[in-house]
SEDRENMI-639530 format. One line per 4 residues: number of its first residue (from 1); for each residue y, x, z of C-alpha. Coordinates in pm, whole numbers. Layout:
# residues N
NUM) Y:X:Z | ...
# end
This chain:
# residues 484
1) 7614:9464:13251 | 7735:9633:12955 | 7825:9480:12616 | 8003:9533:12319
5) 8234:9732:12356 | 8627:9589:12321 | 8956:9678:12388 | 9121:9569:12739
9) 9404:9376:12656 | 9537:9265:12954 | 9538:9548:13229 | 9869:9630:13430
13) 10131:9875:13324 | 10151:10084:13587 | 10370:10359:13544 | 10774:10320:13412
17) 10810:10568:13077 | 10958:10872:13266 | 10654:10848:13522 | 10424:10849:13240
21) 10584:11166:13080 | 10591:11326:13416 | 10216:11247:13450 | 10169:11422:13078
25) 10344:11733:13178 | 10294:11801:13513 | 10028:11550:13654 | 10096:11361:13991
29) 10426:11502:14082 | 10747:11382:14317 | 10949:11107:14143 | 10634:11020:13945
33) 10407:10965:14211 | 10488:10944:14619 | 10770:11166:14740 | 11131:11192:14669
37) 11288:10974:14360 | 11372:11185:14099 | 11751:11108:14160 | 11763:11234:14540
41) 11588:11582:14500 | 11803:11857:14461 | 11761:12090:14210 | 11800:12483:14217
45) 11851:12591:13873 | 12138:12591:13613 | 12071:12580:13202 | 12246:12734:12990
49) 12307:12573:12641 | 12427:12736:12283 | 12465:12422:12074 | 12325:11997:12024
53) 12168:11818:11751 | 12128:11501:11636 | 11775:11358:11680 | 11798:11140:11402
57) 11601:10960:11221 | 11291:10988:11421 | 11489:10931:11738 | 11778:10711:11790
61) 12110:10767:11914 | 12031:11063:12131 | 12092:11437:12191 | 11921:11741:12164
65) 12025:12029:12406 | 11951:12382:12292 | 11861:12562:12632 | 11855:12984:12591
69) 11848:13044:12943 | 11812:12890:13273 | 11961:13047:13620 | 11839:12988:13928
73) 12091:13001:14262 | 12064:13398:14308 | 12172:13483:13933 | 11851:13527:13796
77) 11773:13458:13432 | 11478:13323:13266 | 11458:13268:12896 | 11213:12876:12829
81) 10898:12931:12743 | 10547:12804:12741 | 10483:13081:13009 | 10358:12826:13304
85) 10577:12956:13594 | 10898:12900:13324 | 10771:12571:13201 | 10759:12456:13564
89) 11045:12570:13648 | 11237:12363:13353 | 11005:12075:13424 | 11093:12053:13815
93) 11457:12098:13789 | 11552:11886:13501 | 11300:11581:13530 | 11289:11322:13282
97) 11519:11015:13418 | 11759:11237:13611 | 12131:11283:13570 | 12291:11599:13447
101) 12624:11709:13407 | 12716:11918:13071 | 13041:12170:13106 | 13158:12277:12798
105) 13255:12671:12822 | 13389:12675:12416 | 13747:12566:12464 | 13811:12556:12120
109) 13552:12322:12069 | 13598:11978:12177 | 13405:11605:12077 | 13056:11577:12056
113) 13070:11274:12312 | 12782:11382:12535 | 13002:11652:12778 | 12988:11482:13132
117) 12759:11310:13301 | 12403:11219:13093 | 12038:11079:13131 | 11754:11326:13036
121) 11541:11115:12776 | 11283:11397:12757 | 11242:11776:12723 | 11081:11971:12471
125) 11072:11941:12065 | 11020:11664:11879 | 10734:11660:11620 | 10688:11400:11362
129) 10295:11298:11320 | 10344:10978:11078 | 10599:10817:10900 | 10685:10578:10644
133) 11030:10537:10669 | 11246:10646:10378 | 11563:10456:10529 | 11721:10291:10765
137) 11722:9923:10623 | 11415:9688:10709 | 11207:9729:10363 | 11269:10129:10291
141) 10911:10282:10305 | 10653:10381:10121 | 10358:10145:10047 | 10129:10514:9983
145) 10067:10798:10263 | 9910:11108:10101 | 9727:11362:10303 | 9645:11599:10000
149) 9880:11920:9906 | 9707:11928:9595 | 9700:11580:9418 | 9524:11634:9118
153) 9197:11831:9148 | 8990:11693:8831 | 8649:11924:8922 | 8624:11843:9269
157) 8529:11449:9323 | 8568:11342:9649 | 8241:11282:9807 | 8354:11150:10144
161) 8250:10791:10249 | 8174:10558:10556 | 7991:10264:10644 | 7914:10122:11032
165) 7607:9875:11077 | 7765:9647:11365 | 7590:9482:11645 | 7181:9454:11648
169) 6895:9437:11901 | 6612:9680:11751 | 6302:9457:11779 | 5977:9632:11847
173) 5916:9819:11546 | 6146:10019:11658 | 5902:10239:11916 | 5864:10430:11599
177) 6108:10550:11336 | 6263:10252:11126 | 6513:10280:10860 | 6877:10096:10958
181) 6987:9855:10642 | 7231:9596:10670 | 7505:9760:10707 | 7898:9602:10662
185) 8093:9648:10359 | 8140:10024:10309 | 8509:10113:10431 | 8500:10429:10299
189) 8373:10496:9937 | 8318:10793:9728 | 8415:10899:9362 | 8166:10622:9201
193) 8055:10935:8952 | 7948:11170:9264 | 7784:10904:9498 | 7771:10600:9606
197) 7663:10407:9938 | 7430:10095:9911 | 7520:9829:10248 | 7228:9679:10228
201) 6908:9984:10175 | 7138:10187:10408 | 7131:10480:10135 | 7377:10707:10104
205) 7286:10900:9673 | 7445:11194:9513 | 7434:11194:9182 | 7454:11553:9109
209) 7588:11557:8788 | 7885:11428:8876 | 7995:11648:9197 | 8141:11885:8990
213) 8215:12221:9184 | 8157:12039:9520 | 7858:12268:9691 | 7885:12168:10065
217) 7888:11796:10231 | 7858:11718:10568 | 7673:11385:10713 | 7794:11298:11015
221) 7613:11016:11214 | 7792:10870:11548 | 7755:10512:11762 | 7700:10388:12073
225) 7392:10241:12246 | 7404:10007:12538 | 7104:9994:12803 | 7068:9628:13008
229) 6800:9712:13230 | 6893:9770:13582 | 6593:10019:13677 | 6531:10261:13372
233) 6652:10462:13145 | 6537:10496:12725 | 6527:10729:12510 | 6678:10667:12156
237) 6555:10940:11847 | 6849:10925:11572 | 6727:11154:11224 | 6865:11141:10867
241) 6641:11189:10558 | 6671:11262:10231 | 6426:11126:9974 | 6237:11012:10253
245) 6169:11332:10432 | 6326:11433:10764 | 6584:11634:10769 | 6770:11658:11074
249) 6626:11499:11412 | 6842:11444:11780 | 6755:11263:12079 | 6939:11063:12368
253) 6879:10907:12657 | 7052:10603:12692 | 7128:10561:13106 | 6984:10237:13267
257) 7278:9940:13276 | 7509:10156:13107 | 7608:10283:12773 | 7581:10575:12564
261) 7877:10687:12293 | 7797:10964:12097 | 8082:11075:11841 | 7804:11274:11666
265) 7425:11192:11703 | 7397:11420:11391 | 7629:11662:11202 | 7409:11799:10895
269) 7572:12021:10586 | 7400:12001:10296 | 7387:12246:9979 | 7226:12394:9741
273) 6894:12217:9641 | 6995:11955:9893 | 7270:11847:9648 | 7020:11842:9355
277) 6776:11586:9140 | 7029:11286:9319 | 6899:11315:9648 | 6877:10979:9858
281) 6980:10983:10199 | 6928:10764:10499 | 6913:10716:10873 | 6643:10608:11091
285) 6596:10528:11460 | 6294:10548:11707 | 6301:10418:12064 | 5952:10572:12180
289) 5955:10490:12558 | 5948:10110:12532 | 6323:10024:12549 | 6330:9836:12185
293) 6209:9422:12140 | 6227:9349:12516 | 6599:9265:12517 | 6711:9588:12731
297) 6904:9790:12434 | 7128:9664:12165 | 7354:9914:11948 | 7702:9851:11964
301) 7768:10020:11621 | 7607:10317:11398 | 7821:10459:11154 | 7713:10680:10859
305) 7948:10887:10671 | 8011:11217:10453 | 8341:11393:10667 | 8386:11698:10495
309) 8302:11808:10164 | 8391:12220:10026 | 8566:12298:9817 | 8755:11986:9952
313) 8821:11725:9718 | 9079:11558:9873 | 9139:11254:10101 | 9186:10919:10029
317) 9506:10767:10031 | 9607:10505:10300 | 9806:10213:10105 | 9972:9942:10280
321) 9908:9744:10488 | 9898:10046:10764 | 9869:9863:11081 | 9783:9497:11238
325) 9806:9323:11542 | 9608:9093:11769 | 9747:8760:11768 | 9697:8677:12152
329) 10049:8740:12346 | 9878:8979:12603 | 9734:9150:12276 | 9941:9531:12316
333) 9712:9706:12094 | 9817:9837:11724 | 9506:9873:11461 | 9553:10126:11197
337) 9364:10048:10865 | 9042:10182:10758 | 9223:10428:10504 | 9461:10534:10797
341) 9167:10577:11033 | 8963:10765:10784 | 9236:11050:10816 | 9277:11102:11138
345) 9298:11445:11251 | 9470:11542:10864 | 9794:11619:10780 | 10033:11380:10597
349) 10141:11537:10292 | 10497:11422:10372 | 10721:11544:10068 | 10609:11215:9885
353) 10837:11082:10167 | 11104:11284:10217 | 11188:11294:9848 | 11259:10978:9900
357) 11406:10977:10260 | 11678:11212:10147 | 11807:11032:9842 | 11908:10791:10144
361) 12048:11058:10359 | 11758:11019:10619 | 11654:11325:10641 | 11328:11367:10859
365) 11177:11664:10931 | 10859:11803:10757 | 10478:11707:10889 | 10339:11977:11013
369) 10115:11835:11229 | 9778:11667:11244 | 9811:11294:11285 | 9588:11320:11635
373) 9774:11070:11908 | 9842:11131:12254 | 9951:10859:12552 | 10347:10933:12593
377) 10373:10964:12207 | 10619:10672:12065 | 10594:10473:11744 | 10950:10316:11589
381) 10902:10029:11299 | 11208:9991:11112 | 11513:10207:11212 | 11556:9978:11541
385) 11584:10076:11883 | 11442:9786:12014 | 11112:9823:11780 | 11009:10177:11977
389) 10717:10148:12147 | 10559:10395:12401 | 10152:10497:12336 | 9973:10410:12670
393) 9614:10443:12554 | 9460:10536:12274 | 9064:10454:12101 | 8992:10697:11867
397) 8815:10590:11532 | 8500:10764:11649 | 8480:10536:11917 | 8592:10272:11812
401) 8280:9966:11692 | 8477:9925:11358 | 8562:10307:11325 | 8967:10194:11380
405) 9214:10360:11511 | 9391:10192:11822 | 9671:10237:11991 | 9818:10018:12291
409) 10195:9986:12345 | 10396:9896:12657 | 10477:9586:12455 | 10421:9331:12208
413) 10549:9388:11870 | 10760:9076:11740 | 10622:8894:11492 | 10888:8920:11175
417) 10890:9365:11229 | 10753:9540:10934 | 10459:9729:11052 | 10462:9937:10733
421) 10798:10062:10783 | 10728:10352:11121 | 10763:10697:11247 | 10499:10810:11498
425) 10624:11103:11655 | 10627:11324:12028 | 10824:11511:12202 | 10610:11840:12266
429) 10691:11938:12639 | 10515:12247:12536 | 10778:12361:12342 | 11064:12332:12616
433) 11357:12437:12418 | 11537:12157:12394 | 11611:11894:12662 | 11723:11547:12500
437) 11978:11332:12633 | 11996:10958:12607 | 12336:10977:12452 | 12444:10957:12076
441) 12567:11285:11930 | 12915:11289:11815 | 13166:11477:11579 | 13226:11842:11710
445) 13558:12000:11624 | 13605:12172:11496 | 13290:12139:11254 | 13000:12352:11233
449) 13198:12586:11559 | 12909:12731:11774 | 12954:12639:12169 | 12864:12713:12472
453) 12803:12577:12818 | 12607:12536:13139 | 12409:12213:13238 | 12454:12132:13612
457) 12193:11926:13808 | 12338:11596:13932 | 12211:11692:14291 | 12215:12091:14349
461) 12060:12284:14658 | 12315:12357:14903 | 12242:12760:14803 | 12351:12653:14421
465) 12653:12414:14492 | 12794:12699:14690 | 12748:13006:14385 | 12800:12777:14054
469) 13130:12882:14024 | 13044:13278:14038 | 12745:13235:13852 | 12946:13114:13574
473) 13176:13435:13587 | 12878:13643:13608 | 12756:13443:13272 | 13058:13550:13107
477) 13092:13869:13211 | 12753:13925:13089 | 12869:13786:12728 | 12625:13489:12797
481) 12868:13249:12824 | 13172:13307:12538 | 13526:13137:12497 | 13522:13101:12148
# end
């Protein structure tokens, strides 16, 4: 029988980290899944590498490998790329959790401390999504995350807001249409001289002379329904008005002993003389077949909210605190605020970090990314190893009962970490130019002098063993491979 819908707290970890990465890239492959572990399949391919970075800060103490070329046992070169037949080729041959061996080919450049053999830690680019962090001591972050390039936009109010009406049984009235009030505490509120929500009418009121140049909004209505009877299913008619007249209409059909989620019932943009004489706006429900007052449906949550407003007038802020955790000690799940939740999918304006970050010498790399999670991404609190935790499943706001963000981790966070001190970040497998090594990068000498080399597979096909040494020459006859 359905119910409310929560979190699972408590299921299994199935898969180690490097299966779970293998299952991202490549789905159900051997050494993630059934056959061969990753260490006893050979490998048929050579890389060639032109240089290493540092991963810092985002990642810890290991190695990036820049790979221009790989080789397979015949002499055949293939630049990385997202092209499928290269990506799978990188993918298969140099699997997350194996052991490779670098050769340095630059004999006049020496250090580094990751020549020999190393553990690949991933493969592909890493791409901040979140962060923070403006150090690496326990209390350097910020307290505000920004997600506005422009800061300062006096004629353009923001008009977004949000508020969820939580749990209810519709009682008969509902078989026709019945305006939802009640609702919880708005999370979400507008510029107080453009609109406002009222909790308990369920209104949502522009008050046009004070939207300034703002000519579009969007309403966006979402939930989730839950059916208990065994035998039938029930319609459910969702429709927002303004000043009492419909103005947008959808219907669902909620299926018997199960639930319905719906990230959008209702997406309506309003303008022009829908914006004028401060229109009221609310949302009603109708369940005309007989499903409401009997006990058979109950709504889970109904959330009403303005997403999008043109010209935009900015996002709120997210201040501190960021996240929270359960209290239980099977509790893995991570709860970003209502501010943070509110923007996910934008894209941290992060120079109000890294003006900060690089007064410290921690010098992260610009956000160019939405903050949109996927399993296999990794979130670090405070610049400690043992504080990086592995996304295995994620509940997006929209379906989430309290419109949160959630994120489970492959462990429990301790107790005395500071949550608001993170990086959330991924290594894009898309972008395979770069394998990493679980290895800290050291001093090379001399500094700043370019290098070359070849990365060897731990376990090599027969074919390969046999022709490393001439494909090398061949490399180096073909200017690939230099000695200075």
């Amino acid at each position: 029988m359905p119910t409310q819908a929560q979190a699972d707290q408590s299921s299994p970890q199935l898969t180690t980290l490097e299966q779970e990465q293998l299952n991202n890239f490549l789905g159900p492959v051997n050494g993630a899944i059934g056959g061969l572990p990753v260490a006893e399949r050979t490998s048929e391919y050579i890389a060639v590498y032109t240089g290493a970075g540092g991963t810092g800060p985002e990642i810890i103490d290991q190695t990036a490998i820049f790979i221009s070329y790989l080789v397979d046992a015949k002499g055949n070169l293939s630049k990385p790329s997202t092209e499928y037949v290269s990506l799978d080729n990188l993918l298969q041959n140099f699997e997350i959790g194996a052991n490779v061996i670098l050769r340095n080919d630059t004999p006049t450049t020496v250090g580094g401390n990751f020549f020999g053999k190393q553990k690949i830690a991933a493969i592909g680019r890493q791409v901040p999504l979140l962060y923070s962090a403006t150090g690496s001591t326990q209390g350097a972050n910020v307290t505000t995350l920004n997600f506005d390039s422009d800061l300062n936009q006096p004629n353009i109010p923001s008009m977004l807001g949000k508020m969820t009406k939580g749990t209810f049984s519709p009682d008969s009235s509902f078989s026709s249409f019945q305006t939802l009030t009640n609702y919880n505490t708005p999370a979400i509120i507008p510029d107080s001289a453009a609109a406002n929500y009222n909790s308990t009418t369920g209104t949502y009121t522009i008050t046009t002379s004070g939207i300034g140049t703002t000519n579009i909004v969007k309403f966006k209505i979402s939930g989730e329904f839950a059916n208990n009877n065994f035998d039938d299913n029930f319609d459910v008619d969702v429709r927002l008005r303004k000043d009492g007249t419909q103005v947008a209409v959808q219907s669902f059909t909620i299926p018997s002993d199960d639930t319905l989620n719906v990230p959008s019932f209702i997406e309506f943009f309003a303008f022009g003389n829908f914006l004028q004489g401060d229109p009221v706006f609310d949302v009603q429900l109708r369940f005309p077949d007989g499903g409401a007052g009997n006990g058979n449906i109950f709504s889970n949550f109904l959330r009403f909210e303005v997403s999008e407003q043109t010209p935009q007038g900015g996002f709120i802020d997210a201040t501190a605190p960021f996240f929270t955790t359960g209290s239980g000690v099977e509790n893995l799940f991570l709860t970003a605020s209502e501010e943070l939740s509110s923007n996910y999918n934008n894209i941290q304006n992060s120079d109000l970090v890294t003006d900060l970050a690089s007064a410290n010498d921690f010098n992260l790399s610009d956000i160019t990314t939405p903050f949109n999670v996927k399993v296999g991404d990794r979130i670090r609190f405070e610049y400690n190893m043992d504080t990086d935790f592995t996304i295995y499943e994620i509940i997006e706001p929209d379906a989430a009962n309290d419109g949160k963000l959630k994120l489970k981790l492959n462990s429990r966070i301790p107790e005395t970490v500071n949550l608001d001190n993170f990086i959330l970040h991924r290594v894009d497998s898309n972008d395979p130019v770069y394998i990493i090594l679980d290895v800290k990068k050291g001093d090379i000498n001399p500094p700043g002098q370019p290098f070359k080399g070849v990365m060897l597979p731990e376990y090599p096909t027969k074919e390969l063993k046999d022709n490393i040494d001439d494909l090398v020459l061949e490399l180096k006859e073909k200017g690939i491979l230099t000695d200075n």
